[in-house]
Backbone bond lengths (Angstrom), bond angles and torsions (degrees), N, CA, C in turn:
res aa  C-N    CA-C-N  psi(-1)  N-CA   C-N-CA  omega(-1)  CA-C   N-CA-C  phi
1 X - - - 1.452 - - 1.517 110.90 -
2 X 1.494 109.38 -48.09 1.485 103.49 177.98 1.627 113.80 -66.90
3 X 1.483 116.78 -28.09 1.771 101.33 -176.22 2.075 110.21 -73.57
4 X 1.716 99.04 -22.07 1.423 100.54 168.73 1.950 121.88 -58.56
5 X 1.296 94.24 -34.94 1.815 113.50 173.18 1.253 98.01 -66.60
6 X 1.565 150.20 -47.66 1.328 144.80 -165.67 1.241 101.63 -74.12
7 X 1.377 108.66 -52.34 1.830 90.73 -171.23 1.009 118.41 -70.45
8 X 0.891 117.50 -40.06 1.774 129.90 171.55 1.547 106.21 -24.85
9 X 1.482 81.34 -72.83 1.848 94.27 168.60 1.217 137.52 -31.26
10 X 1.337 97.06 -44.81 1.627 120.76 -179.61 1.379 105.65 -79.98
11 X 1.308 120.49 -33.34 1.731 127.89 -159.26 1.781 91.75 -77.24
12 X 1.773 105.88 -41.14 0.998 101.64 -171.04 1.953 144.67 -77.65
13 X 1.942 73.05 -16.97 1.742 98.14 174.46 1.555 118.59 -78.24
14 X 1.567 98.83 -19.32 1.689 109.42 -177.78 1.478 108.24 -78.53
15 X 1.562 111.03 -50.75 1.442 104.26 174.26 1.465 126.05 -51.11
16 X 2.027 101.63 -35.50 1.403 106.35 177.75 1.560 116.79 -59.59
17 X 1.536 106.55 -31.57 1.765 111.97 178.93 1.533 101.09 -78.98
18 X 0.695 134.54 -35.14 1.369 142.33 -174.96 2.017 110.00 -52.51
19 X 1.399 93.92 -56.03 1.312 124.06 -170.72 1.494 103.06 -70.14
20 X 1.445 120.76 -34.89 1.534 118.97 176.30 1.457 118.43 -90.55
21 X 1.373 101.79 -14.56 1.656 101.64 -175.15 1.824 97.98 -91.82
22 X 0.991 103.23 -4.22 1.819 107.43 172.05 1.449 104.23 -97.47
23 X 1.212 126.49 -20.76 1.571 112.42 -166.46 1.887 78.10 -101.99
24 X 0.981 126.29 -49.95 1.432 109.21 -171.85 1.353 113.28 -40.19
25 X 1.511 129.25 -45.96 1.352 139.03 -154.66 1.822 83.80 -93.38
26 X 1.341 135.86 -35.94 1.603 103.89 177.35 1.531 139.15 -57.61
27 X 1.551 107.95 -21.57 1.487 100.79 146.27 1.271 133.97 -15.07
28 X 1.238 84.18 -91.70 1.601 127.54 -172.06 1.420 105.27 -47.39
29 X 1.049 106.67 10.54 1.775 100.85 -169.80 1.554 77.75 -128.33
30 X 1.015 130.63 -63.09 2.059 136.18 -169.91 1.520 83.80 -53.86
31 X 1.602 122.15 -58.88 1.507 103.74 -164.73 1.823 107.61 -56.69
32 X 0.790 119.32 -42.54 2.050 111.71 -172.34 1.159 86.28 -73.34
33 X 1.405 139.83 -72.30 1.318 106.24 -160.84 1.292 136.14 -42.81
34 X 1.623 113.18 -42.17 1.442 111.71 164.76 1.434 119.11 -63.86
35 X 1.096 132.40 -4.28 1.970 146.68 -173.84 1.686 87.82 -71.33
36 X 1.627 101.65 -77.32 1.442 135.74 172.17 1.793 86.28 -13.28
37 X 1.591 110.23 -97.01 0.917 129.82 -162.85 1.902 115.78 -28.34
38 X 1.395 89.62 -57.41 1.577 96.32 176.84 1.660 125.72 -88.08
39 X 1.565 109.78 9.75 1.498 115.66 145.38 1.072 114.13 -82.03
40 X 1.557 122.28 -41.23 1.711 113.58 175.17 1.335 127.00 -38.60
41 X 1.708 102.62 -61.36 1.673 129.87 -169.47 1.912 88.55 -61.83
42 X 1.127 130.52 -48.36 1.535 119.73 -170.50 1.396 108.26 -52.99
43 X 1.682 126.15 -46.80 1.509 148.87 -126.68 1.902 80.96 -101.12
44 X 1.266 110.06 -58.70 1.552 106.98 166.83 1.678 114.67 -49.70
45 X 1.103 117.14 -81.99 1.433 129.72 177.33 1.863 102.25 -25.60
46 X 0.966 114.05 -50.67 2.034 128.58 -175.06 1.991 91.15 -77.72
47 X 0.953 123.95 -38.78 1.378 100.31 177.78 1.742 111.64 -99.49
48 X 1.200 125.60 -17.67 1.646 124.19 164.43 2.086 87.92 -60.83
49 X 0.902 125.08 -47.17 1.715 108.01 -164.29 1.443 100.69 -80.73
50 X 1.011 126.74 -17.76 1.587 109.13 -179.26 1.891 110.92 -103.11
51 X 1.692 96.11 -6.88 1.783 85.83 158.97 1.846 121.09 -118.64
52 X 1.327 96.38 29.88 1.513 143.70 149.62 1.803 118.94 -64.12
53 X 1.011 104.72 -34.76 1.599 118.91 -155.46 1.277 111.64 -85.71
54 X 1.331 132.16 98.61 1.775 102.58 -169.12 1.189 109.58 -70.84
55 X 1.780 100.76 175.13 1.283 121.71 174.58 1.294 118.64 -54.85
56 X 0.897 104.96 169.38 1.669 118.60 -175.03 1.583 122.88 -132.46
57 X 1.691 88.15 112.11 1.945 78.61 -161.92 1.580 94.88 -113.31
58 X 0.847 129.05 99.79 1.738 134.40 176.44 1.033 103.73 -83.02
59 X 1.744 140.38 157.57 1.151 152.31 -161.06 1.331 100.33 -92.83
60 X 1.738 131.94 161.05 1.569 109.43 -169.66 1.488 110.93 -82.91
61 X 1.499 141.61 -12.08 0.953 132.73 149.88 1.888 131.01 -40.65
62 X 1.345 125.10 -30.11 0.698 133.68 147.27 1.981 142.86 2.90
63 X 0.609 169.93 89.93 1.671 149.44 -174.14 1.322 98.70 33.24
64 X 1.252 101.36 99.99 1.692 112.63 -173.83 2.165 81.41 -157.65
65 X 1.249 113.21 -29.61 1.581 111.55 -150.02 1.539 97.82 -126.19
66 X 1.455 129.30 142.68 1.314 120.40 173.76 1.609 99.46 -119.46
67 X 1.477 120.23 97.40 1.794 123.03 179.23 1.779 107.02 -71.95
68 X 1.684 99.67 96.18 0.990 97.43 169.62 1.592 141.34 -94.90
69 X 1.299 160.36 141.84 1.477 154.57 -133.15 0.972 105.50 -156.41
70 X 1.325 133.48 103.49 1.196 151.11 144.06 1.814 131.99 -44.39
């Protein structure tokens, strides 16, 4: 009866470690996803402003020459 109480014990402390080393790591999984999430929304936000931008019509004289200085 008592070696049935040990394992038990044992069966029961493993699940308990078991059970915390999974809730530790569920963070960590909600935290990147929200990371994820709020690199997306930036990567959108950075390409709505740069097709935001008007065109650019320079005269043809323009960037034709690179004045370089030594």
């Amino acid at each position: 009866m008592l070696r049935k109480r040990e394992l038990l014990i044992m069966e029961i402390s493993s699940n308990v470690g078991s059970l915390a080393s999974q809730t530790s790591q569920a963070p960590d999984a909600v935290n990147m996803t929200v990371l994820r999430k709020a690199i997306d929304m930036q990567a959108q936000a950075a390409l709505q402003l740069i097709n935001a931008l008007p065109a650019v019509s320079n005269p043809s004289h323009l960037g034709q020459n690179v004045d370089q200085i030594a």
